[in-house]
N, CA and C atoms of all chains as a GROMACS GRO file, in nm:
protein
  534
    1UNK      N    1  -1.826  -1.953   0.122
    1UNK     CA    2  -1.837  -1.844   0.023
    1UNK      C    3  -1.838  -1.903  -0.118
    2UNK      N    4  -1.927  -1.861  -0.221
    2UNK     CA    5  -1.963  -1.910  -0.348
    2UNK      C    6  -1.861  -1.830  -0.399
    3UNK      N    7  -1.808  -1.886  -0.547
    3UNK     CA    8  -1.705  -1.862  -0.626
    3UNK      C    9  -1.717  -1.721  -0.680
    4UNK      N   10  -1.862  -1.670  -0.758
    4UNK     CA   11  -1.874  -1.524  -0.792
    4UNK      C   12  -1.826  -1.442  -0.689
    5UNK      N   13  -1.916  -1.459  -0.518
    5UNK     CA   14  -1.831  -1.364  -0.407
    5UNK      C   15  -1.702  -1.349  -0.380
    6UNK      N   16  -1.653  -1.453  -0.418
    6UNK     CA   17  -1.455  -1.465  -0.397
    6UNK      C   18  -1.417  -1.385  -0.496
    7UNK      N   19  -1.501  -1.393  -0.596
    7UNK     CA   20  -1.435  -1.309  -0.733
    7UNK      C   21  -1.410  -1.187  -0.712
    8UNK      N   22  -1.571  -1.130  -0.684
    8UNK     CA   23  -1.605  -0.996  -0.664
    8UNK      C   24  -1.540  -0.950  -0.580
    9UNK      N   25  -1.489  -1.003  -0.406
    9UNK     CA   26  -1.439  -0.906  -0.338
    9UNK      C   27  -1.301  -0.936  -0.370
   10UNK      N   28  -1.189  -1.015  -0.463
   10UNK     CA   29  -1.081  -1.018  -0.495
   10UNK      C   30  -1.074  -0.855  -0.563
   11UNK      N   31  -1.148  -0.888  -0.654
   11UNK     CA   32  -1.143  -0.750  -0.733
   11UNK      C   33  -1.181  -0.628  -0.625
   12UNK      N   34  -1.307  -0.620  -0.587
   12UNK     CA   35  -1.306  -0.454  -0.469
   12UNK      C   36  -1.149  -0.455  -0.453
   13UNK      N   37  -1.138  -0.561  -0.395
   13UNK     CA   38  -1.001  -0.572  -0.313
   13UNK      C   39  -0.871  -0.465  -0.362
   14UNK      N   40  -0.855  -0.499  -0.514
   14UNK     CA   41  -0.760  -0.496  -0.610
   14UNK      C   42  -0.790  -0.331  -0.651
   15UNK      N   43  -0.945  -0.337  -0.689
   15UNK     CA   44  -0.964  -0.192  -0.706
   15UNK      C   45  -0.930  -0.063  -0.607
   16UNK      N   46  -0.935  -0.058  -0.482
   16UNK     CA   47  -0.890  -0.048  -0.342
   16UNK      C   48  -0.738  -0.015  -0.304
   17UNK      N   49  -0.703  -0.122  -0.331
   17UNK     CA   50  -0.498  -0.122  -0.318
   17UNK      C   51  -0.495  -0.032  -0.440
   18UNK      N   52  -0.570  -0.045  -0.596
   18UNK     CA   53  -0.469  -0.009  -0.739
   18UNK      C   54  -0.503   0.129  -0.684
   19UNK      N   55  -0.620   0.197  -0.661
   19UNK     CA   56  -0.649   0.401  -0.654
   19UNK      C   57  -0.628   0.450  -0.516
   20UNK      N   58  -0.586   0.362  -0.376
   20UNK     CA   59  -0.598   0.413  -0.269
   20UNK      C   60  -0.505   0.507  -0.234
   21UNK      N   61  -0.414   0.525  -0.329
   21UNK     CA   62  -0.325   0.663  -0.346
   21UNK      C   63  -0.320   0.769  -0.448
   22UNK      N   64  -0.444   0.755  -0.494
   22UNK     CA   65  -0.475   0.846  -0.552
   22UNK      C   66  -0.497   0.976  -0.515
   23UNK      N   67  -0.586   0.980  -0.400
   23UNK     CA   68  -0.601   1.102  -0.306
   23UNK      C   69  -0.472   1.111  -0.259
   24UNK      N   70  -0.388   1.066  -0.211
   24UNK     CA   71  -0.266   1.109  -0.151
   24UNK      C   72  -0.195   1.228  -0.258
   25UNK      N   73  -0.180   1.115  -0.335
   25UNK     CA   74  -0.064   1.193  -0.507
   25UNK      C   75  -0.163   1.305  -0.520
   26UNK      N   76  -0.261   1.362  -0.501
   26UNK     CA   77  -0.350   1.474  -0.538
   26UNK      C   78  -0.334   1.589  -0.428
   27UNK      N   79  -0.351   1.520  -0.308
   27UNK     CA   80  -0.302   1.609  -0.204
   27UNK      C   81  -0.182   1.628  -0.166
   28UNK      N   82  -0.061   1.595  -0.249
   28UNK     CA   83   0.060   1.591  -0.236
   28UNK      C   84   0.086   1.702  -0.340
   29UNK      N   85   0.045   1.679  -0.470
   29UNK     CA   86   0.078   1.758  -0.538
   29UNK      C   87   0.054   1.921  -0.557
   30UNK      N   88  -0.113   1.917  -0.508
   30UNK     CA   89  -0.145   2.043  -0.510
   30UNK      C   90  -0.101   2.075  -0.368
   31UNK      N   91  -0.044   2.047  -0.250
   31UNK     CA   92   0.008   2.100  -0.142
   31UNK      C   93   0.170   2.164  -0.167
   32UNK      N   94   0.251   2.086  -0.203
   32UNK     CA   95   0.399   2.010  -0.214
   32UNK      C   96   0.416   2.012  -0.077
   33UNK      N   97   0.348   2.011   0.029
   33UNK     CA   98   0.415   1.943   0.149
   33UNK      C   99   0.416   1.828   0.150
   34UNK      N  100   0.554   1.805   0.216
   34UNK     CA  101   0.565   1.626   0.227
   34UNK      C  102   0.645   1.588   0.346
   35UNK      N  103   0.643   1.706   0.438
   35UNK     CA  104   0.678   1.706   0.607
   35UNK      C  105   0.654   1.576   0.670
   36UNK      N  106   0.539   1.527   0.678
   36UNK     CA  107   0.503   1.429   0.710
   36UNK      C  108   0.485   1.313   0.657
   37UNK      N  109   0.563   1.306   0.508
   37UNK     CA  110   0.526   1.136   0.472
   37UNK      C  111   0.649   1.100   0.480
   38UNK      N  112   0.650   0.966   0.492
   38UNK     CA  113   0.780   0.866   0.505
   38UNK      C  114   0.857   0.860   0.364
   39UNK      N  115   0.956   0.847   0.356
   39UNK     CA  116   1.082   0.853   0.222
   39UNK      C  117   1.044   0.698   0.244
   40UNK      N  118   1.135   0.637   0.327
   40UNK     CA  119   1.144   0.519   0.354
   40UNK      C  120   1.002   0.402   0.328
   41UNK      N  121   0.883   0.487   0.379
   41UNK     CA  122   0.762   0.416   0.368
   41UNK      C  123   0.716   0.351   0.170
   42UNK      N  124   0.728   0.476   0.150
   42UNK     CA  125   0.702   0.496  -0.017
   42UNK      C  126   0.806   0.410  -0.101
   43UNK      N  127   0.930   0.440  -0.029
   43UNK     CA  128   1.025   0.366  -0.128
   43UNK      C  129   1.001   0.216  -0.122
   44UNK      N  130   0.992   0.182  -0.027
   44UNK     CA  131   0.951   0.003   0.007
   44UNK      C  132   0.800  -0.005  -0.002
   45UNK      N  133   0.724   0.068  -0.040
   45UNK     CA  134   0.610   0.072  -0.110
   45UNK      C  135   0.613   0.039  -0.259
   46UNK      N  136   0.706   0.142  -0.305
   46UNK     CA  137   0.698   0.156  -0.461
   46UNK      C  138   0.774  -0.002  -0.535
   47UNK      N  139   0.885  -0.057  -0.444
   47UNK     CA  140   0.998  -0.172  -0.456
   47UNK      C  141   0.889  -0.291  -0.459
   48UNK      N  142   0.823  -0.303  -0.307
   48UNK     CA  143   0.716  -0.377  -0.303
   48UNK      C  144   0.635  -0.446  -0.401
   49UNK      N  145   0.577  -0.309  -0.484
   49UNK     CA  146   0.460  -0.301  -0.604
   49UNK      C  147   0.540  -0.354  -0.724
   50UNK      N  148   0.629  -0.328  -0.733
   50UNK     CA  149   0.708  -0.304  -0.855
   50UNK      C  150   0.756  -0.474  -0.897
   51UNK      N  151   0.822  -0.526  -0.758
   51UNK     CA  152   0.789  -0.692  -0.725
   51UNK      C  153   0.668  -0.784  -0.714
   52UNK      N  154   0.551  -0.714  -0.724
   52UNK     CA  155   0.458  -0.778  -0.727
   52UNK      C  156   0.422  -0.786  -0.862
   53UNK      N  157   0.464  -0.654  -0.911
   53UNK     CA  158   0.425  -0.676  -1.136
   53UNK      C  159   0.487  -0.797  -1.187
   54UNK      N  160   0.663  -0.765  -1.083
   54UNK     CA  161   0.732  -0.903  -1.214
   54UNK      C  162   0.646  -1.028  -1.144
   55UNK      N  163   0.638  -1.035  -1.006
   55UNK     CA  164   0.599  -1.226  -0.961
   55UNK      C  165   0.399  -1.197  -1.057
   56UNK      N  166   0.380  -1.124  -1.079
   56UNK     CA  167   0.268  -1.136  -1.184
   56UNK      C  168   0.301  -1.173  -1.314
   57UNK      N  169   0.386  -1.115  -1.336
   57UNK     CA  170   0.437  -1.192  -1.541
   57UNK      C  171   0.490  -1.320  -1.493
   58UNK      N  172   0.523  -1.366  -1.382
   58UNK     CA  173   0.557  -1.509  -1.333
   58UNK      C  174   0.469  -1.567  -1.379
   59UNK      N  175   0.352  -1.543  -1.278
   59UNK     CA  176   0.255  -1.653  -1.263
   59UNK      C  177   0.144  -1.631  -1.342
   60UNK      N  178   0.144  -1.537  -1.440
   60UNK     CA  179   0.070  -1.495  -1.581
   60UNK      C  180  -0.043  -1.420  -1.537
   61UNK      N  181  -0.102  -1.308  -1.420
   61UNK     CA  182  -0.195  -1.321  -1.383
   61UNK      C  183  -0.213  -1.155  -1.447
   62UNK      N  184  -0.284  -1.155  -1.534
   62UNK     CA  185  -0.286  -1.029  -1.611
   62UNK      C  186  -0.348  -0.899  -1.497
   63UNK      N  187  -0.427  -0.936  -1.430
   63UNK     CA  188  -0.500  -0.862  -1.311
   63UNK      C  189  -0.377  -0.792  -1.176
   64UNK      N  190  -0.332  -0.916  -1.140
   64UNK     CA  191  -0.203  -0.857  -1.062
   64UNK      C  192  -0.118  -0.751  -1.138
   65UNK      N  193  -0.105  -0.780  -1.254
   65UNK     CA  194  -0.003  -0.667  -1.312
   65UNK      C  195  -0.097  -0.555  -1.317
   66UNK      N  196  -0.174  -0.501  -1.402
   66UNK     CA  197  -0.234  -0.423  -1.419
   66UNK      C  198  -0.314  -0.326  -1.272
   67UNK      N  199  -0.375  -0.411  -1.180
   67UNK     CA  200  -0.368  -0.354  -1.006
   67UNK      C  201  -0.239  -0.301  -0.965
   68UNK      N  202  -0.159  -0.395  -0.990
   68UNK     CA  203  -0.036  -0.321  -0.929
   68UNK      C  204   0.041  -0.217  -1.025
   69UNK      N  205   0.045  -0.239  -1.125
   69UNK     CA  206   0.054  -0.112  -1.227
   69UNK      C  207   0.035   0.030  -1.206
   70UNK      N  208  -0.126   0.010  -1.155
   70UNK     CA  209  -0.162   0.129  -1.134
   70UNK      C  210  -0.122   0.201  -0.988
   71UNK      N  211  -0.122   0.117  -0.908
   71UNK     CA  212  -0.050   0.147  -0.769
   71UNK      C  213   0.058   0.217  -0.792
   72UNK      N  214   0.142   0.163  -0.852
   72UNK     CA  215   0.305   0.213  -0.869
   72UNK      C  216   0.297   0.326  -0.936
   73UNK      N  217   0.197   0.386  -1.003
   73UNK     CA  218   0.172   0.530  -1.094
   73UNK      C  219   0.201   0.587  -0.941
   74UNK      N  220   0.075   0.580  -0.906
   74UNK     CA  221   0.067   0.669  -0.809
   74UNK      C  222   0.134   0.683  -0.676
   75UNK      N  223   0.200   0.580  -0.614
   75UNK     CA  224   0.293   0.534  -0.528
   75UNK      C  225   0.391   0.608  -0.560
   76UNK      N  226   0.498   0.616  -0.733
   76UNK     CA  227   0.566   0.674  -0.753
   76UNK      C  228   0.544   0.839  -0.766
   77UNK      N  229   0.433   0.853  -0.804
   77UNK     CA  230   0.474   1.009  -0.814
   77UNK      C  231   0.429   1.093  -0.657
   78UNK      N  232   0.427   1.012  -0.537
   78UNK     CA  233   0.425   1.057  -0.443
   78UNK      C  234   0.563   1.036  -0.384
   79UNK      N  235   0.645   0.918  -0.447
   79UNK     CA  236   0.764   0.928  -0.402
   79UNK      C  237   0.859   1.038  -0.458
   80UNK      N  238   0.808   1.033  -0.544
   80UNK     CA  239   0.914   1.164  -0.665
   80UNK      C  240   0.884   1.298  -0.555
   81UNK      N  241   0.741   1.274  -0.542
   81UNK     CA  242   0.766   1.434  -0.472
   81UNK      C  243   0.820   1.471  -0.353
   82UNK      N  244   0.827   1.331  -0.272
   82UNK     CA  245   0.890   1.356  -0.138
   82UNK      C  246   1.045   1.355  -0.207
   83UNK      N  247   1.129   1.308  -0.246
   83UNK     CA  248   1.207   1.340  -0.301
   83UNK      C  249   1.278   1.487  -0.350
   84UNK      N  250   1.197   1.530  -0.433
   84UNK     CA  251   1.155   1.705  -0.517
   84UNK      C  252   1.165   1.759  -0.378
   85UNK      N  253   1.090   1.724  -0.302
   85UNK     CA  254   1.051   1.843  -0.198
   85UNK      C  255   1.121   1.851  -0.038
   86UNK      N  256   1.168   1.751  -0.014
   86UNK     CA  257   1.159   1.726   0.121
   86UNK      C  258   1.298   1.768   0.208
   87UNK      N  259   1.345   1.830   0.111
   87UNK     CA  260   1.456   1.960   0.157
   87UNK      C  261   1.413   2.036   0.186
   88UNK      N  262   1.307   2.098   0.170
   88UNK     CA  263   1.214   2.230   0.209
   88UNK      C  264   1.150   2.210   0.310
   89UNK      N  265   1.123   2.078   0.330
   89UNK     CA  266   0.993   2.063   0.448
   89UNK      C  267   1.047   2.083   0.608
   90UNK      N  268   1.208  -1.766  -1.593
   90UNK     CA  269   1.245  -1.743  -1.452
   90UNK      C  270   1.230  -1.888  -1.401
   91UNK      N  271   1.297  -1.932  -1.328
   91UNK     CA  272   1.289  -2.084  -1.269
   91UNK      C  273   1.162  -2.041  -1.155
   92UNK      N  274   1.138  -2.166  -1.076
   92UNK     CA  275   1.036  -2.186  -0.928
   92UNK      C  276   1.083  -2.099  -0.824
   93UNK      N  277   1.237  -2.129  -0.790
   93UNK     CA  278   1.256  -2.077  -0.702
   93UNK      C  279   1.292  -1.895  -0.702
   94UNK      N  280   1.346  -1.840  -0.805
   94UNK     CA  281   1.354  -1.691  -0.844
   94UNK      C  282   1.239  -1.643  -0.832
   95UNK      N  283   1.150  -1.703  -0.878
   95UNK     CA  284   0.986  -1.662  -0.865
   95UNK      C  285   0.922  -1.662  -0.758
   96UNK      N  286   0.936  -1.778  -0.710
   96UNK     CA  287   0.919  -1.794  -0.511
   96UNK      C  288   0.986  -1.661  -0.431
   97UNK      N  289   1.103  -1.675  -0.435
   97UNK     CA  290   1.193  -1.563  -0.374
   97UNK      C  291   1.106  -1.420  -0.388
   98UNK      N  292   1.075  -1.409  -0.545
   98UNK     CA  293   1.055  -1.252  -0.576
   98UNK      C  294   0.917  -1.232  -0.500
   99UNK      N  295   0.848  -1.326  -0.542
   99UNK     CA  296   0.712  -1.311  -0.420
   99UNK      C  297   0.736  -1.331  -0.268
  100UNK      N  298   0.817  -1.334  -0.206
  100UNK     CA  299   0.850  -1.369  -0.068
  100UNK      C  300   0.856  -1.179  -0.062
  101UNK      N  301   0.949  -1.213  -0.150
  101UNK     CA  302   1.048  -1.026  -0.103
  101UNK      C  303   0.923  -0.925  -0.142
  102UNK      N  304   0.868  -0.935  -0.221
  102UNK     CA  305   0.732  -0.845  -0.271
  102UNK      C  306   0.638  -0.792  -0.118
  103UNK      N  307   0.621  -0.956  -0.070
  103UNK     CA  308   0.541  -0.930   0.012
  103UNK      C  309   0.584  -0.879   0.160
  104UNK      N  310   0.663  -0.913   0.189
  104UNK     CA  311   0.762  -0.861   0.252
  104UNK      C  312   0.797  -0.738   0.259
  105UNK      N  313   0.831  -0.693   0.149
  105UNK     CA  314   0.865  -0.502   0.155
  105UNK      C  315   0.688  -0.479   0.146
  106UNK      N  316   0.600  -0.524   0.100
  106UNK     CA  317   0.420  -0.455   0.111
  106UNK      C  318   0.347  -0.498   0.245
  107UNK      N  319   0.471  -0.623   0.342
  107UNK     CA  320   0.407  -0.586   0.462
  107UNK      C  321   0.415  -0.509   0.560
  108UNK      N  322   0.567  -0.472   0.567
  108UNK     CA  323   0.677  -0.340   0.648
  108UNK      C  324   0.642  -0.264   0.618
  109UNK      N  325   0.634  -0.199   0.464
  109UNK     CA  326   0.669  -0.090   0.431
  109UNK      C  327   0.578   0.032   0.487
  110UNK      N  328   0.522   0.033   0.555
  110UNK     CA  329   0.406   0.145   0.627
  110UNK      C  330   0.472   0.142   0.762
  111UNK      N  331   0.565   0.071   0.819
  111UNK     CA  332   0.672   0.080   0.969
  111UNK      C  333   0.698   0.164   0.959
  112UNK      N  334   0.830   0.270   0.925
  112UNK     CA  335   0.868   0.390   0.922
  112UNK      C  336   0.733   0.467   0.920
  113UNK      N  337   0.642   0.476   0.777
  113UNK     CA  338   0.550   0.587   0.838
  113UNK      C  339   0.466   0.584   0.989
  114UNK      N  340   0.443   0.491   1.012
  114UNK     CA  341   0.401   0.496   1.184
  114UNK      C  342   0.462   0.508   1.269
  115UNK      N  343   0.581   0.470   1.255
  115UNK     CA  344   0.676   0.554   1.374
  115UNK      C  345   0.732   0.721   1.378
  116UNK      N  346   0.692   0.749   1.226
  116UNK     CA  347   0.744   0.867   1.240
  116UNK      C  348   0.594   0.933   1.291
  117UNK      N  349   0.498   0.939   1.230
  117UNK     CA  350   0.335   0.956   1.284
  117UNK      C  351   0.319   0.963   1.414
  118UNK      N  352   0.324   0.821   1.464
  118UNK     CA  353   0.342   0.809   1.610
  118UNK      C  354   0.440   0.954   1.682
  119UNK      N  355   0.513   0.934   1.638
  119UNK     CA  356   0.613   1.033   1.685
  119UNK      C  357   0.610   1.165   1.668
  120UNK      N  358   0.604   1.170   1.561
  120UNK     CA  359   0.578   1.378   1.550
  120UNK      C  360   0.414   1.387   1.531
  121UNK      N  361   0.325   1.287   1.595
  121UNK     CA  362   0.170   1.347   1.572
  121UNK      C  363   0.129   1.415   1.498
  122UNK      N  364   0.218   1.502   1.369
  122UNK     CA  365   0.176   1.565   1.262
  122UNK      C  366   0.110   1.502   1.146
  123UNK      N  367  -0.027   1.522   1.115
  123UNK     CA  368  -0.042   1.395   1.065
  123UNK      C  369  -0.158   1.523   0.890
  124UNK      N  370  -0.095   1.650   0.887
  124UNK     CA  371  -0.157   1.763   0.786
  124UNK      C  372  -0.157   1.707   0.679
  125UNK      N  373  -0.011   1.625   0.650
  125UNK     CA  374  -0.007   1.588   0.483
  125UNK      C  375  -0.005   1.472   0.410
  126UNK      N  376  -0.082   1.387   0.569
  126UNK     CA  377  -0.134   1.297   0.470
  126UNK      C  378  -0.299   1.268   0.462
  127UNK      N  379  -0.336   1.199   0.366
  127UNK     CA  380  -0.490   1.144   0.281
  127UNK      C  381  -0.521   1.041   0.356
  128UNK      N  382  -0.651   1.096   0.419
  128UNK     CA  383  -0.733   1.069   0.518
  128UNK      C  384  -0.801   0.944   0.414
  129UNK      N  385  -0.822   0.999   0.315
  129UNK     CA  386  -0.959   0.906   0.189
  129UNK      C  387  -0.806   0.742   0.154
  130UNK      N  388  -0.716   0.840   0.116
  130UNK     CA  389  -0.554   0.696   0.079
  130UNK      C  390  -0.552   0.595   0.216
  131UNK      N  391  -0.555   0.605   0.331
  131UNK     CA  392  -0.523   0.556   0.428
  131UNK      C  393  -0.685   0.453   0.480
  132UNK      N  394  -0.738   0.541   0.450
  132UNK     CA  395  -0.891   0.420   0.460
  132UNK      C  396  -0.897   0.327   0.316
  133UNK      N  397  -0.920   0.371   0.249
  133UNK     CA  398  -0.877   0.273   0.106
  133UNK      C  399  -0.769   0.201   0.146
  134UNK      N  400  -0.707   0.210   0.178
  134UNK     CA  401  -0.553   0.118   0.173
  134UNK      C  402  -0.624   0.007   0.301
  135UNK      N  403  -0.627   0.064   0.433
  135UNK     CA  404  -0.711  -0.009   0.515
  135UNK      C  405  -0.816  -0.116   0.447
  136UNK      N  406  -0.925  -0.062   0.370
  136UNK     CA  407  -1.033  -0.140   0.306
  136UNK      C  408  -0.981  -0.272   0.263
  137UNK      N  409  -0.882  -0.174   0.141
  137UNK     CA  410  -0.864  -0.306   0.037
  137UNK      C  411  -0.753  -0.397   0.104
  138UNK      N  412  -0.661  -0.411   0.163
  138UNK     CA  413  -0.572  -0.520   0.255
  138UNK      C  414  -0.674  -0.553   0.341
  139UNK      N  415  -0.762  -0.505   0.413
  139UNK     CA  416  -0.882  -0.624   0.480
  139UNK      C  417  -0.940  -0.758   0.390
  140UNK      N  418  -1.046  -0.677   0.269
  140UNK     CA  419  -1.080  -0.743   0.160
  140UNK      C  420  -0.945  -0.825   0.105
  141UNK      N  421  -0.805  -0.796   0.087
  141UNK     CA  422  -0.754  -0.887   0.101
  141UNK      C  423  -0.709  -1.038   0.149
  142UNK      N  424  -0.723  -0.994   0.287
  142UNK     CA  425  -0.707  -1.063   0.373
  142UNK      C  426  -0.863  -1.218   0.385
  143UNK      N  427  -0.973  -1.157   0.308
  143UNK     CA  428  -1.083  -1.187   0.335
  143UNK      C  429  -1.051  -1.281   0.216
  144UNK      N  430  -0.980  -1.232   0.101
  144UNK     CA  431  -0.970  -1.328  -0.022
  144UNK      C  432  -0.888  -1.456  -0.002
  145UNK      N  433  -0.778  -1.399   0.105
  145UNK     CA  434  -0.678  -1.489   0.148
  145UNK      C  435  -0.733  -1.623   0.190
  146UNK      N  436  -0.818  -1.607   0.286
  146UNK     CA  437  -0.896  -1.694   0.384
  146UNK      C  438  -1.007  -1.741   0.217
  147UNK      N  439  -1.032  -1.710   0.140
  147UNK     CA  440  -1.153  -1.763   0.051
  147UNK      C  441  -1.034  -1.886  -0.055
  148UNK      N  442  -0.930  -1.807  -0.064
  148UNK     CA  443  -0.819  -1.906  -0.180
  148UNK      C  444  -0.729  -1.971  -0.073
  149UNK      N  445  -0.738  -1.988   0.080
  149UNK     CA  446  -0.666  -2.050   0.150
  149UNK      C  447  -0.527  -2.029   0.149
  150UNK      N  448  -0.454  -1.933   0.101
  150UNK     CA  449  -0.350  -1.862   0.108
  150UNK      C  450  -0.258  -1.792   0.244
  151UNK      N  451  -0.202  -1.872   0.353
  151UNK     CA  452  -0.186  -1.836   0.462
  151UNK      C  453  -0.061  -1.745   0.442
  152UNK      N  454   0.012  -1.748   0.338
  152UNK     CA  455   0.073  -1.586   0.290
  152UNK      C  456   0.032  -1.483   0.305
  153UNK      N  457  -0.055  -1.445   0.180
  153UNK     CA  458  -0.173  -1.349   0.156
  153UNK      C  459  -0.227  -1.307   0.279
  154UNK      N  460  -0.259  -1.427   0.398
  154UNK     CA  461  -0.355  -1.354   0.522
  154UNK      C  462  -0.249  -1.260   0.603
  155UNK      N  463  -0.106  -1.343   0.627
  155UNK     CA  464  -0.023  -1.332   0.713
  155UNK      C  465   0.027  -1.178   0.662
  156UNK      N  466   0.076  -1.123   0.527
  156UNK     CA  467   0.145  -1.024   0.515
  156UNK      C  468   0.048  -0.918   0.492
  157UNK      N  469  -0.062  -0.926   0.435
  157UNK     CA  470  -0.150  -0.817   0.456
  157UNK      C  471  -0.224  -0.814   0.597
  158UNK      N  472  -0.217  -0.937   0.735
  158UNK     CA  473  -0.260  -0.821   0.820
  158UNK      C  474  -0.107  -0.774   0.881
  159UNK      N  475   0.011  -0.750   0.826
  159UNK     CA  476   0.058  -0.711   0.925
  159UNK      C  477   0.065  -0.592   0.885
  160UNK      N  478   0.050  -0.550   0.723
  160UNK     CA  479   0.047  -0.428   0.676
  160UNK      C  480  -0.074  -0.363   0.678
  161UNK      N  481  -0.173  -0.396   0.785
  161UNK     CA  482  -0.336  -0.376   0.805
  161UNK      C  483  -0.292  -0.305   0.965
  162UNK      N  484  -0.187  -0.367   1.019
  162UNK     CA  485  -0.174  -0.311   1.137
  162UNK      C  486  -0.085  -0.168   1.140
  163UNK      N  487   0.001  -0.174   1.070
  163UNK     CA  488   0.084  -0.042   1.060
  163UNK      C  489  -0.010   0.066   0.962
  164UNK      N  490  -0.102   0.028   0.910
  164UNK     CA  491  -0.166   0.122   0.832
  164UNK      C  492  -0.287   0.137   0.912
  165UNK      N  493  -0.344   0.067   0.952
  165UNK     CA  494  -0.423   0.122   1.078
  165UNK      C  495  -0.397   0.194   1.203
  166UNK      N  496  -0.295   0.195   1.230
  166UNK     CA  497  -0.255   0.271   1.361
  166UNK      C  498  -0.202   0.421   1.242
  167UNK      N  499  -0.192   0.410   1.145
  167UNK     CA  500  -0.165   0.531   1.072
  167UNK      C  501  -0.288   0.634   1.028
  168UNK      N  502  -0.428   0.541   1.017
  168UNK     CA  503  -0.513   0.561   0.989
  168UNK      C  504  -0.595   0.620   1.118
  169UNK      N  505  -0.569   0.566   1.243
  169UNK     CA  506  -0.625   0.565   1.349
  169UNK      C  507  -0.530   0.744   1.356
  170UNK      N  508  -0.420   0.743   1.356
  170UNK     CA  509  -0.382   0.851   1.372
  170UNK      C  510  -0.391   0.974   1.343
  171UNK      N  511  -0.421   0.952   1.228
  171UNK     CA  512  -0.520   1.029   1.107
  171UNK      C  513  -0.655   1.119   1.156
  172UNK      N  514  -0.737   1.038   1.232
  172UNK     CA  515  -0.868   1.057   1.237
  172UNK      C  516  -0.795   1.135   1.428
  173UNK      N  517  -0.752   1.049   1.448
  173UNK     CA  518  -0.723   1.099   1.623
  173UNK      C  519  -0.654   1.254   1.545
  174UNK      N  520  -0.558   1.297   1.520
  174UNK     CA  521  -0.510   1.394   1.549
  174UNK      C  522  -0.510   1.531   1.389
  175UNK      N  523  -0.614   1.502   1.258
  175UNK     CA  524  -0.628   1.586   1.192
  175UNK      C  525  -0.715   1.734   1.233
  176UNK      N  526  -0.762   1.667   1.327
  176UNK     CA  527  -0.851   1.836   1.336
  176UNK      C  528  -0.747   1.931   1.422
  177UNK      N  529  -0.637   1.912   1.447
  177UNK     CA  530  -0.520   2.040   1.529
  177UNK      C  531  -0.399   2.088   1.419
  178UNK      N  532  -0.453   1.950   1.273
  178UNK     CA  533  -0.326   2.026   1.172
  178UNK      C  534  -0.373   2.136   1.078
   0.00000   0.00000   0.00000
């Protein structure tokens, strides 16, 4: 594999993980059901991400932070809502 | 941050982003209710930890391969679950 292709699918890659909960947090919010998502899943999701920002200001990689940045937006406000909600469910 | 705090925090990062989709598949698995979650989040998430995995193998990173497929496997059997059992929620 040539160096541009490593580039390019690093990034799909990154683009992929940073919005792939985007639809979730959208269908979470305008539902507020959250019967079925994991507390546990999200929270070691959100811990996960949140460890991957600082080992990014580690190793200076402006891309890791900012991918994972955006993950944790949305990671978190699906955790907030299972949280908010999941007495009801 | 010294080598090794930094080492550690990326161990544990990857670590809680390779588990952390366990609980949601067992609970999935288990109550087959699968209404509230994102059919579009769960294929994205699938995508981009493949393409991960694909970067892994391009930067020779036997980390990178090792913890994203194991979080390729719990999110695929979540994903698989998804598609198997949304048309009865």
């Amino acid at each position: 594999m040539n160096n541009i292709a490593g580039e390019i699918i690093g990034y799909v890659a990154g683009i992929c993980t940073a919005v792939c909960f985007l639809p979730q947090s959208v269908k979470t919010i305008v539902s507020k059901n959250v019967r079925d998502l994991s507390f546990w899943s999200y929270l070691l999701y959100c811990l996960g991400i949140f460890l991957w920002i600082v080992y990014g200001f580690y190793i200076g990689s402006v891309q890791m932070i900012v991918f994972n940045a955006v993950s944790l937006v949305f990671a978190g406000i699906i955790f907030v809502m299972i949280v908010r909600y999941r007495s009801r469910s």
